[in-house]
VMD Tcl script that draws the C-alpha trace (Angstrom):
set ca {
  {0.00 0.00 0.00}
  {3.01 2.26 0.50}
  {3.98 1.87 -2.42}
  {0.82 3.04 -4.32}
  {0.53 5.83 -2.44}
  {3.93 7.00 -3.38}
  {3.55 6.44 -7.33}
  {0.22 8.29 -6.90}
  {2.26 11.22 -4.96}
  {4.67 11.22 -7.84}
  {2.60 11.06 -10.58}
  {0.31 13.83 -9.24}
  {1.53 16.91 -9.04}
  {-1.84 19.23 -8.28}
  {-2.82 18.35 -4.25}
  {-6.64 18.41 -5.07}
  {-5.84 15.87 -7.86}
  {-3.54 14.23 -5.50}
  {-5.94 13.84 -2.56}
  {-8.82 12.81 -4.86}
  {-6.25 9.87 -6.30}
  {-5.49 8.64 -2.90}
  {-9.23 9.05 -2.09}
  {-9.81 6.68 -4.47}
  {-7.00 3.68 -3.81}
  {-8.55 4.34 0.11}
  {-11.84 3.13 -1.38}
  {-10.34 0.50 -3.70}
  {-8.34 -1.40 -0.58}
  {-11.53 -0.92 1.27}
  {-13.85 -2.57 -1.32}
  {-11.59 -5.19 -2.03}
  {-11.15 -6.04 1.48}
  {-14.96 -6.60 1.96}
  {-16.05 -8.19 -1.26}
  {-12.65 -10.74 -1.45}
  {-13.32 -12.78 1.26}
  {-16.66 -12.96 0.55}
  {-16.32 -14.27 -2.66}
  {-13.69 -16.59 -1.29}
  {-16.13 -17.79 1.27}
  {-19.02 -18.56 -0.95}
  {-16.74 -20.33 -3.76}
  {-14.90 -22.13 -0.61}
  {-17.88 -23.03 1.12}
  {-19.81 -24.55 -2.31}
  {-16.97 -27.48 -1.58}
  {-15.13 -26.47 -4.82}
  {-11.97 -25.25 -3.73}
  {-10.40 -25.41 -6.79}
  {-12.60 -23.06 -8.74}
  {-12.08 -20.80 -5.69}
  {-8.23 -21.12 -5.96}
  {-8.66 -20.93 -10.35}
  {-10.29 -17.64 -9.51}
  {-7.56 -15.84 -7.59}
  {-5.16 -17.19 -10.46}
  {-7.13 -14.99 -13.07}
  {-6.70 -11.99 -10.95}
  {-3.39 -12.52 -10.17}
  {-2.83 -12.86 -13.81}
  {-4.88 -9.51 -14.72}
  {-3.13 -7.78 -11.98}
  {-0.12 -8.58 -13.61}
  {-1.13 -7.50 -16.89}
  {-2.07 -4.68 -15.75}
  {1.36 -3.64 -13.76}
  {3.04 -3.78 -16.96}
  {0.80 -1.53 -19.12}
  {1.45 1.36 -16.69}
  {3.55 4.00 -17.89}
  {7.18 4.06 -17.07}
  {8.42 6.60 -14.64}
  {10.13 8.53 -17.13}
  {6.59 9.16 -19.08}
  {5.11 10.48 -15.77}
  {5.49 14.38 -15.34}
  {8.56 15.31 -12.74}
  {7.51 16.65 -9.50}
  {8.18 20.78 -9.48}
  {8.97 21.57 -6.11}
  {10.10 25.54 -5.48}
}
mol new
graphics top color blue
foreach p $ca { graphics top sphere $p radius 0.5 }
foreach p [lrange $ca 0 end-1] q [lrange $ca 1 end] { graphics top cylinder $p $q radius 0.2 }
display resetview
């Protein structure tokens, strides 16, 4: 989570965008924290654990897929300090 926030510091460089960004990976964690062990719960407790376990493979995959499409840090805007 550190980590996020830090690439969202550097790649904002306006604090009401900033804030807003953050706001948003805040609600992301949150959401994902509730609704993933739900999900895991109700797949687990059908008695299918393997469909379960197939099921955090795909989004392990897509989260992977989706870590490399972000831009590079050289294509994100420098920070200006003064």
């Amino acid at each position: 989570q550190l980590c996020s926030k830090l690439a969202i510091s550097q790649a904002t460089t306006d604090g009401s965008e900033r804030v807003e960004a953050l706001g948003r990976l805040t609600v992301c964690y949150t959401i994902g924290s509730i609704i993933g062990p739900t999900v895991g719960g109700i797949l687990g407790g059908s008695g299918d654990y393997y469909f379960a376990a197939k099921i955090a493979v795909a989004g392990s995959i897509l989260s992977t897929l989706l870590t490399l499409l972000m831009p590079s840090p050289s294509s994100v805007a420098p920070i200006i300090t003064n």
